[in-house]
Structures are given as structure tokens and as C-alpha cells.
mmCIF file of the C-alpha atoms, coordinates in Angstrom:
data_MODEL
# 
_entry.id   MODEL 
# 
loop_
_atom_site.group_PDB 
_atom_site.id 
_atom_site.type_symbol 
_atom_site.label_atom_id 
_atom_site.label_alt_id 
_atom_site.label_comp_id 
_atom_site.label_asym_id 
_atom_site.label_entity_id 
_atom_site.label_seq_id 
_atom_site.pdbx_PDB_ins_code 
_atom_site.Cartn_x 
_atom_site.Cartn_y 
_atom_site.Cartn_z 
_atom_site.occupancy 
_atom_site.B_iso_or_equiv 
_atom_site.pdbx_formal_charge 
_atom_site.auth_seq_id 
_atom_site.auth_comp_id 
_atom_site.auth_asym_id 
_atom_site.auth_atom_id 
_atom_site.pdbx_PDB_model_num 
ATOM 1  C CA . UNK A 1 1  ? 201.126 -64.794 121.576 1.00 0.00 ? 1  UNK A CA 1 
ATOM 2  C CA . UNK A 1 2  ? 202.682 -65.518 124.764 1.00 0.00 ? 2  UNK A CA 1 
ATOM 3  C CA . UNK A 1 3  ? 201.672 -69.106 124.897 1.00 0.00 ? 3  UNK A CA 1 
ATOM 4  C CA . UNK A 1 4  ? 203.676 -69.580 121.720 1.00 0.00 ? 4  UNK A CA 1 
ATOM 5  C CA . UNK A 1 5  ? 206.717 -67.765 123.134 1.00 0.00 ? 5  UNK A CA 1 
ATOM 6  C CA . UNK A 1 6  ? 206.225 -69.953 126.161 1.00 0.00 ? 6  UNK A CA 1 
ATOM 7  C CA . UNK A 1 7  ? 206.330 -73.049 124.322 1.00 0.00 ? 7  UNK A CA 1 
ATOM 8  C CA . UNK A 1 8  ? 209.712 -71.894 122.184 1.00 0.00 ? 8  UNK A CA 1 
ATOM 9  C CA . UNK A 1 9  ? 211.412 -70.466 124.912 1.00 0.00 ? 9  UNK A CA 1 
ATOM 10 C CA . UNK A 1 10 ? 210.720 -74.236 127.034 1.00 0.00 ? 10 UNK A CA 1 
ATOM 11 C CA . UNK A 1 11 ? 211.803 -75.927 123.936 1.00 0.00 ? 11 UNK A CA 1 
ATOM 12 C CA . UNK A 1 12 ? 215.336 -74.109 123.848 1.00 0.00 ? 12 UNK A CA 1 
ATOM 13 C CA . UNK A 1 13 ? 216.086 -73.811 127.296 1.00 0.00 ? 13 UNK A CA 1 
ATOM 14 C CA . UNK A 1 14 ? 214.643 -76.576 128.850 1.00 0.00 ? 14 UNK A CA 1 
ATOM 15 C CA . UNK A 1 15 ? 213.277 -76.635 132.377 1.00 0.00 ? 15 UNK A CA 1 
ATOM 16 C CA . UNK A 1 16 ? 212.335 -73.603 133.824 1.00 0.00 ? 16 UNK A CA 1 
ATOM 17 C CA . UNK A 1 17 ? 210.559 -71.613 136.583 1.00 0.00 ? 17 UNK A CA 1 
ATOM 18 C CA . UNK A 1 18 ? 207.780 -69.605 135.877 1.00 0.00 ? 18 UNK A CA 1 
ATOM 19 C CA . UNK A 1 19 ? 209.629 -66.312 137.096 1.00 0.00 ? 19 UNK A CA 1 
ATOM 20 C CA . UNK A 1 20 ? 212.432 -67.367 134.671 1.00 0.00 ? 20 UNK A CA 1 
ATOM 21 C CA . UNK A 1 21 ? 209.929 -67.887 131.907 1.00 0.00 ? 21 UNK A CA 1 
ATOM 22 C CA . UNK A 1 22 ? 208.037 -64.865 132.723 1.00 0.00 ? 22 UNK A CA 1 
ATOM 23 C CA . UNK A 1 23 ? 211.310 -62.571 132.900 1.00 0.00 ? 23 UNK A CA 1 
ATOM 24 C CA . UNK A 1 24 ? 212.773 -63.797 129.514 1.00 0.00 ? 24 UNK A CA 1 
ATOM 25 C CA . UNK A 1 25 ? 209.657 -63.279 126.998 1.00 0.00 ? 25 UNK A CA 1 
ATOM 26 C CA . UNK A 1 26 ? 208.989 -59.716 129.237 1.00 0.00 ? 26 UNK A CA 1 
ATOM 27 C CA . UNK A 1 27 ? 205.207 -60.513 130.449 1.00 0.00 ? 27 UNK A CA 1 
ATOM 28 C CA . UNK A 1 28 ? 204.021 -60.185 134.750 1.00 0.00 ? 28 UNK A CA 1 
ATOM 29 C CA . UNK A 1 29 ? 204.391 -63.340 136.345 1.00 0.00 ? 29 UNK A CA 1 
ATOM 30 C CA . UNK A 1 30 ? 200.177 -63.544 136.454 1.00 0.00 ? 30 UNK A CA 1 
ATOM 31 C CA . UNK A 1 31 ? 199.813 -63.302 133.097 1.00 0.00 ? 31 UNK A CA 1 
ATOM 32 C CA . UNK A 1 32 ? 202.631 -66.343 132.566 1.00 0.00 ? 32 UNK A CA 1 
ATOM 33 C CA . UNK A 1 33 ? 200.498 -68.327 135.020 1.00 0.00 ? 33 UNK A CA 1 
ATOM 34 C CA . UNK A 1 34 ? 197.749 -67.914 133.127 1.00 0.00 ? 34 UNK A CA 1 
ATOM 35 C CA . UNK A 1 35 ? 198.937 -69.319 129.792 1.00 0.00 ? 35 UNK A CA 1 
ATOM 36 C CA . UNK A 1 36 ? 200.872 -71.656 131.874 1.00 0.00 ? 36 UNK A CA 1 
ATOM 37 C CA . UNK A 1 37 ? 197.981 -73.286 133.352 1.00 0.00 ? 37 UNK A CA 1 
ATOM 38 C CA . UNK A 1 38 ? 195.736 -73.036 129.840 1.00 0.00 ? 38 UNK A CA 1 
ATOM 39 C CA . UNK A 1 39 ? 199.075 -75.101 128.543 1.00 0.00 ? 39 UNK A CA 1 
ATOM 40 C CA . UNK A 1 40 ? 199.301 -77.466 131.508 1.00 0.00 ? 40 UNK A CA 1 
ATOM 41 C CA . UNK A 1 41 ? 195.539 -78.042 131.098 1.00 0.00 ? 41 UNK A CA 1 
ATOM 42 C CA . UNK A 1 42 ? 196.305 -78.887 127.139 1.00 0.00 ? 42 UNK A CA 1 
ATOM 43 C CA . UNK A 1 43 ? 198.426 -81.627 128.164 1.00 0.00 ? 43 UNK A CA 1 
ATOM 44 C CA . UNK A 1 44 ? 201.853 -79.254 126.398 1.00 0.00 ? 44 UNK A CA 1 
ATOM 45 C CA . UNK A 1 45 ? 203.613 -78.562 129.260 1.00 0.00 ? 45 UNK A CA 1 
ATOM 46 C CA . UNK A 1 46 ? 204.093 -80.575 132.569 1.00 0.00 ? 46 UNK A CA 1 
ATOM 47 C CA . UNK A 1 47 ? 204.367 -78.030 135.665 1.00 0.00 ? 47 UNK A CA 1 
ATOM 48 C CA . UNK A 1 48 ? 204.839 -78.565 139.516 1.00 0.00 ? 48 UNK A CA 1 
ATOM 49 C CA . UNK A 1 49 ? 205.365 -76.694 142.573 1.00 0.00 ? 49 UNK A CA 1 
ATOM 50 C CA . UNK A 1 50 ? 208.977 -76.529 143.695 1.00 0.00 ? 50 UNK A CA 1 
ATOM 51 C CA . UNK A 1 51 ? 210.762 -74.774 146.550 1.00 0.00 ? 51 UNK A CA 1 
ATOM 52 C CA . UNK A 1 52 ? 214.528 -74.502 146.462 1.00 0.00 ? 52 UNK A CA 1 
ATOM 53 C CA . UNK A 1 53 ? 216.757 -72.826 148.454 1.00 0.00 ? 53 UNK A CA 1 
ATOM 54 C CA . UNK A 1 54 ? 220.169 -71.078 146.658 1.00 0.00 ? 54 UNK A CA 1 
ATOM 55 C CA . UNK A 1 55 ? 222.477 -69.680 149.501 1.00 0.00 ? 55 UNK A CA 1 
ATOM 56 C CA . UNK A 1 56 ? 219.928 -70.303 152.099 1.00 0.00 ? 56 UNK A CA 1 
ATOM 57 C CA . UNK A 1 57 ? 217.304 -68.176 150.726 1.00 0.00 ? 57 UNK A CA 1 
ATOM 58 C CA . UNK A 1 58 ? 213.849 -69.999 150.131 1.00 0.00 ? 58 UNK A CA 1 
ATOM 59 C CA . UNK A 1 59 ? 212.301 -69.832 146.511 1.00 0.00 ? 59 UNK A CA 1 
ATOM 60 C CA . UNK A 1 60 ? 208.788 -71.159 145.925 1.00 0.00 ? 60 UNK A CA 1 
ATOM 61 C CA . UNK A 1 61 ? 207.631 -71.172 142.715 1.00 0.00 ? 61 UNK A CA 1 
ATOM 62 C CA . UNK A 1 62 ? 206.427 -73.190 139.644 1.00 0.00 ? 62 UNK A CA 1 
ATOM 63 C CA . UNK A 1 63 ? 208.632 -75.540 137.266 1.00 0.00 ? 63 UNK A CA 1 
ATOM 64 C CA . UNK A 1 64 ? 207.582 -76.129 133.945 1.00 0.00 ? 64 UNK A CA 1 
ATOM 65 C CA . UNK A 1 65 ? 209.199 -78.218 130.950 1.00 0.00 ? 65 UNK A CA 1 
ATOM 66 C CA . UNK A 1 66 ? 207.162 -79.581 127.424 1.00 0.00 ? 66 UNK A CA 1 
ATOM 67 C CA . UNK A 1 67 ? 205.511 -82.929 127.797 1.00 0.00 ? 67 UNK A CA 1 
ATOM 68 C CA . UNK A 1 68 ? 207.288 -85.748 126.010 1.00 0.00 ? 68 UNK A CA 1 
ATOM 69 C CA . UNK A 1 69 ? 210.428 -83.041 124.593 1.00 0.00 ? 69 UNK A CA 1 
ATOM 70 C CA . UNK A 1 70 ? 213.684 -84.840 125.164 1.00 0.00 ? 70 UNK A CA 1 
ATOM 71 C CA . UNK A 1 71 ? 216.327 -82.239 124.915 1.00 0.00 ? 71 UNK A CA 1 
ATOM 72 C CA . UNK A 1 72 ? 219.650 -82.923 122.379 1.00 0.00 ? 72 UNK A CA 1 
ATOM 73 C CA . UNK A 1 73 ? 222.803 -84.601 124.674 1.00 0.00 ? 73 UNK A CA 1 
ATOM 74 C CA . UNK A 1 74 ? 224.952 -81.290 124.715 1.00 0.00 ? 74 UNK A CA 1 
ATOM 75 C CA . UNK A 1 75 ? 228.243 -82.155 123.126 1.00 0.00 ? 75 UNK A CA 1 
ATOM 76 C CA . UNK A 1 76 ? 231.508 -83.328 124.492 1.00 0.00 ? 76 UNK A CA 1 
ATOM 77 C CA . UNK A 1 77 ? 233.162 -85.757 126.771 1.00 0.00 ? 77 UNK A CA 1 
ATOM 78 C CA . UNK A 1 78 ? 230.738 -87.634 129.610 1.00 0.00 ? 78 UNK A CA 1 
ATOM 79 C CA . UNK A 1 79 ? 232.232 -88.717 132.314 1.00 0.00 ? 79 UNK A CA 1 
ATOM 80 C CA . UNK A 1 80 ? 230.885 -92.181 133.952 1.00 0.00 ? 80 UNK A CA 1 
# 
């Protein structure tokens, strides 16, 4: 099921968008809004509306991470 997929692929990567998400488990982008929303509505994954702009270009789309997942510290050095 794609929700499931959704909810694995959130929990390894982190953070995403919803083309990102959508692109990497192989479904259209309106069928990963739809379980996006059904998981959103839930209460399983947190979403928002974002616009960002990489080399000047504008990007809209949704960001979505799993409510109350705190990802592992990634190894090594941190500097302060």
C-alpha cells in the first residue's frame, strides 16, 4: 500500500517533499496527495506548504515528516 511505503520511506529519509516522496516509491504526485492528506488527517504525518527557491528557480510544493519521529544523530564529529 502506498500509505505504508509513505510512512517507511519518511521514517528513513526524513523530511521530504511530496514530489520527492512521490518520485521514490514510483506513484503520480495526486495519488501521493491523497494518502498524504488521509495520513495528515490520522495525525501520522505533519505536512505544510513550502516554497523554496534552488538557483533562483521557485518550487512550491508540500513538506511532510512523521509526527513525533526523532531521527538517529548521524555519526561523527559536531562542530559547536
Amino acid at each position: 500500500m502506498p500509505t505504508d511505503q509513505i510512512i517507511q520511506h519518511l521514517t528513513k529519509h526524513g523530511e521530504r517533499l511530496d514530489t520527492e516522496i512521490a518520485h521514490a516509491i514510483g506513484i503520480p504526485l495526486p495519488v501521493a496527495h491523497l494518502h498524504l492528506k488521509q495520513l495528515t488527517a490520522n495525525g501520522k504525518v505533519m505536512s505544510c506548504h513550502v516554497t523554496r527557491f534552488v538557483e533562483g528557480i521557485k518550487t512550491e510544493g508540500i513538506t511532510c515528516r512523521l509526527v513525533g519521529h526523532i531521527p538517529k544523530v548521524a555519526p561523527g564529529k559536531k562542530t559547536m
